[in-house]
Phi, psi and omega in degrees: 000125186279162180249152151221130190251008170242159184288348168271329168326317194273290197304313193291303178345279194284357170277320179287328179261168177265307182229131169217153172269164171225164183233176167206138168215185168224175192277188187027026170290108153294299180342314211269344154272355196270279207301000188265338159320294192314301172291332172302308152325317189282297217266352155319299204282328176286315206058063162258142203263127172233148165237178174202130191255139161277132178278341173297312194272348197257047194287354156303300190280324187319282154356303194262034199204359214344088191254099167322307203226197164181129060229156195236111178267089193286158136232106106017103148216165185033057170106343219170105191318143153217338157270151143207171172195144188230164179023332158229094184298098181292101163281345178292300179329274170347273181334316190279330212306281147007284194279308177311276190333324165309300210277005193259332181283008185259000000 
């Protein structure tokens, strides 16, 4: 999982891949240490390209996301959000999310 704290960074990102996940988490976040094991897994297991931001260093993407909270899960795909979940992440949702979108690209 690449770290990223700017928005060109995430824009190179989400251009070179069909699909990405983003992560956004802040320090002293339990949730967001509870759920980030969980989302490296997922996207380990799907084979989604993830990334991941501090939300403290990363106030360009907080900002262009209008991002509250944390932890915040964006997917991506060509580019162009079509998920999200904040602060209590359904991963089986993320999962079908996910898996639809594999099975439409095939």
């Amino acid at each position: 999982m690449q770290k990223i704290k700017t928005m060109e960074e995430l824009n190179q990102m989400v251009s070179e891949k069909e699909l990405v996940l983003l992560y956004v988490s802040s320090p002293n976040c339990s949730v967001c240490m509870a759920d980030k094991p969980r989302a490296i897994a997922l996207a380990n297991e799907l084979a989604v390209p993830m990334v991941e931001a501090n939300a403290v260093d990363a106030s360009e993407i907080r900002g262009q996301f209008n991002l509250f909270t944390a932890p915040v899960i964006i997917l991506f795909l060509e580019g162009r959000e079509i998920y999200r979940a904040a602060r209590i992440i359904d991963f089986n949702e993320l999962r079908y999310r996910v898996n639809q979108v594999q099975e439409a690209l095939r």
